[in-house]
C-alpha positions in Angstrom: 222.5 205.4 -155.9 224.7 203.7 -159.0 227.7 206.2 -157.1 227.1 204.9 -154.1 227.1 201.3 -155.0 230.1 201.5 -157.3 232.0 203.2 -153.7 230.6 200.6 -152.2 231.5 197.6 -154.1 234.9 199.6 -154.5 235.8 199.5 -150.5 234.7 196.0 -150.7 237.0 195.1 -152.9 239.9 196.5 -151.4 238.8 195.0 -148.3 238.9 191.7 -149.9 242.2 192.3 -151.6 243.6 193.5 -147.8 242.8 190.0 -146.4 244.0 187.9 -149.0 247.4 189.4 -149.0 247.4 189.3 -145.2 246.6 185.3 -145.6 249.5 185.0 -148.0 251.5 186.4 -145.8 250.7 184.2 -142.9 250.2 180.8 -144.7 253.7 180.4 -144.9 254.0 180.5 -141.1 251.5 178.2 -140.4 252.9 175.7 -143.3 256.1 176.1 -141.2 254.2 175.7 -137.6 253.4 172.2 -138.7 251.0 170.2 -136.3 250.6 171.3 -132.4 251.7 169.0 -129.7 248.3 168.0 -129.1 247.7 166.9 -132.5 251.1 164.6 -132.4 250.5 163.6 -129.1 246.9 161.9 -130.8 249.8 159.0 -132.5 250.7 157.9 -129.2 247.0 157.8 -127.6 246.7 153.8 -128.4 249.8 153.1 -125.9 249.7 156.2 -123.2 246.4 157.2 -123.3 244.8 160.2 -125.0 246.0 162.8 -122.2 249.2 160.6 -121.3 247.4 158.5 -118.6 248.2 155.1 -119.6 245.5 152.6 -119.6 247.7 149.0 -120.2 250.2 147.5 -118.0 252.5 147.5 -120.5 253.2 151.4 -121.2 254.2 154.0 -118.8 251.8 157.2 -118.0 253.1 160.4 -119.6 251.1 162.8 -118.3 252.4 165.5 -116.0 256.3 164.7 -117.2 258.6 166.8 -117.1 259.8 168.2 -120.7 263.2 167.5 -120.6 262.7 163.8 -119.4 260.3 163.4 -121.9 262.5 164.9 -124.6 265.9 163.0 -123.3 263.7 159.4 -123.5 263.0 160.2 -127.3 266.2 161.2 -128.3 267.7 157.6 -127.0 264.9 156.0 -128.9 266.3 158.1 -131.4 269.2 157.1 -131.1 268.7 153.7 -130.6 270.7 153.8 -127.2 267.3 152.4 -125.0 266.1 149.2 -125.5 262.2 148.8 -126.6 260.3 146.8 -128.9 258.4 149.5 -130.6 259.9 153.6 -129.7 263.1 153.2 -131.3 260.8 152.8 -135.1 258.4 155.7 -134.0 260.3 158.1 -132.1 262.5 158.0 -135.3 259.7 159.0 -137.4 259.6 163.0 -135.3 261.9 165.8 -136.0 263.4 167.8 -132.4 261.0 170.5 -132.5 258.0 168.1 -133.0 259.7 165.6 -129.4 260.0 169.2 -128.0 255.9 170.7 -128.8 254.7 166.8 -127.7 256.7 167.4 -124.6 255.2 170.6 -123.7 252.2 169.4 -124.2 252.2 166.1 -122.3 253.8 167.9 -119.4 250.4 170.0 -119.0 248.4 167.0 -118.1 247.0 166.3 -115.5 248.0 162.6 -114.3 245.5 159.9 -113.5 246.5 156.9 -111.3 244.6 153.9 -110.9 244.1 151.4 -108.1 246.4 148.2 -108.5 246.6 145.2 -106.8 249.5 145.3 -104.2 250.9 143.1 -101.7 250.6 145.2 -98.4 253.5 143.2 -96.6 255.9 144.3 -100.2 254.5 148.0 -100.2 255.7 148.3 -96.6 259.1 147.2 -97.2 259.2 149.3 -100.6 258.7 152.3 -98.6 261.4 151.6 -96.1 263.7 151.9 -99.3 262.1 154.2 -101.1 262.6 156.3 -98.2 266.5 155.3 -97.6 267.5 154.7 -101.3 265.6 156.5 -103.4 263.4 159.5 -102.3 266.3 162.1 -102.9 265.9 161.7 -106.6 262.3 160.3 -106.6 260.9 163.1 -104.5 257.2 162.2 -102.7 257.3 158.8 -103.3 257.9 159.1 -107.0 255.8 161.5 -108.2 256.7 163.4 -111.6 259.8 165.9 -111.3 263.0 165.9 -113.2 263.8 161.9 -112.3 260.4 160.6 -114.3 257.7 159.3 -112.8 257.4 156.1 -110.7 254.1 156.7 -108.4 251.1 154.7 -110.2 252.7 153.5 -113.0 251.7 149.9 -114.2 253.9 147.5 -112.5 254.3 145.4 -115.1 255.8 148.5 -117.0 257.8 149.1 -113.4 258.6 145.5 -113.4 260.2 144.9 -117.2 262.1 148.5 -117.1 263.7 147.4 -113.7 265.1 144.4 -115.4 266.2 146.4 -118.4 268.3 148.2 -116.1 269.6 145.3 -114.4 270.1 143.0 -117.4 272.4 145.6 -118.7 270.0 146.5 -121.3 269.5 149.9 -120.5 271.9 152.1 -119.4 271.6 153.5 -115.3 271.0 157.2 -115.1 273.5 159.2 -112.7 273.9 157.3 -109.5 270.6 154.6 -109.9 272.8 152.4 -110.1 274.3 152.5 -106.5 271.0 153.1 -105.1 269.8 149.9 -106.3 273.0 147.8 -105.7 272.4 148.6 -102.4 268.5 147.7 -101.9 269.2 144.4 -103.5 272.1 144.5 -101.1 270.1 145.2 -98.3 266.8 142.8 -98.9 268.2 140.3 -101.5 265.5 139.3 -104.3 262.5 141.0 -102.3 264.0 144.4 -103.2 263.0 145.4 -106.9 259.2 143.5 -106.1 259.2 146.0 -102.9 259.7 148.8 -104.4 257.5 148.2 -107.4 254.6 147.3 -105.3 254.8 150.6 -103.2 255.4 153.0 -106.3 251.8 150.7 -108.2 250.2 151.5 -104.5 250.8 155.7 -105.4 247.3 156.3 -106.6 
C-alpha cells in the first residue's frame, strides 16, 4: 500500500507540475488579449445602451453597425476631426485593436427600434426623398449597411448631426453633400425635418 501511494502521490505531482507550466505558458496570452469587446463595450452602456440600442434622444443606436463605420467614427474622435461634446475625450482613451474588438462586437447586435412621435404629413415627404436622394447609399430606408444607420434613430440625435453637417462642423462623407443640397433645393426648410421624421418612423 505505502508503494502504491508514494506512485500515486508521484503521478499526482507531475500532473500538477504539467498544468502549471501549461498556465505559464498561456497567461502571457491572455495578459496580451486584454478585455473582450463585450467587456469594453460595458463603458459605453450609459449613452448606447448595453447591447448598442440607445435608450436617450441624444445618442445614436450602435447595434447592428457595420465594423468599419464603427471603427472610421472612432478614429475621427480620435483624431479630433468630428465634432462632439464628449467622444473625442473617450474614444482617445482606446488603443486600435480595442475600437476594432468593440466594433466586432457591436456589429453582432441585434438592433432595437422604438416608436417615436412623427408627423405623418413630414414622414410622407421624407420618403419621397429618401427615395430620390438618398436610398442608393441608405439602402431600405436607412437601415444599417456600410453608410451607418439612419432607420429608428432618436431624431433629436438625427436632428443635431444634420446640422453639424450643414453648419460646417462636420465634414460630408463622399457625395452627402450633393444629395442634401439638392433636397433642401427641392423642398426648402421642410427638407432635413422630412427626412428625419421618416428615418424616427423606421421602427
Amino acid at each position: 500500500m505505502g508503494a502504491d501511494n508514494m506512485l500515486r502521490n508521484d503521478t499526482m505531482s507531475k500532473k500538477v507540475r504539467n498544468l502549471l507550466l501549461v498556465l505559464l505558458v498561456l497567461l502571457p496570452t491572455v495578459a496580451l488579449s486584454g478585455p473582450s469587446g463585450q467587456a469594453l463595450a460595458f463603458t459605453c452602456a450609459g449613452c448606447h445602451g448595453t447591447d448598442g440600442s440607445s435608450v436617450g434622444p441624444s445618442s445614436p443606436s450602435i447595434a447592428a453597425m457595420d465594423p468599419d463605420v464603427f471603427i472610421d467614427a472612432m478614429q475621427a474622435y480620435k483624431r479630433d476631426q468630428r465634432n462632439s461634446t464628449i467622444m473625442n475625450r473617450i474614444a482617445k482613451g482606446y488603443s486600435d485593436e480595442q475600437i476594432k474588438a468593440m466594433a466586432w462586437f457591436f456589429a453582432k447586435q441585434e438592433l432595437r427600434l422604438y416608436t417615436q412621435k412623427t408627423d405623418q404629413q413630414l414622414v410622407s415627404l421624407g420618403e419621397k426623398l429618401h427615395t430620390s436622394h438618398c436610398e442608393k447609399c441608405h439602402e431600405e430606408g436607412g437601415r444599417p449597411g456600410d453608410s451607418g444607420t439612419l432607420a429608428g434613430q432618436w431624431m433629436p440625435y438625427l436632428d443635431y448631426s444634420m446640422q453639424d453637417f450643414i453648419d460646417g462642423r462636420r465634414p460630408y462623407p463622399r457625395k452627402m453633400k450633393r444629395k442634401v443640397d439638392a433636397a433642401i433645393e427641392e423642398q426648402g426648410e421642410q427638407a432635413m425635418p422630412a427626412l428625419i421624421h421618416y428615418y424616427g418612423s423606421q421602427h
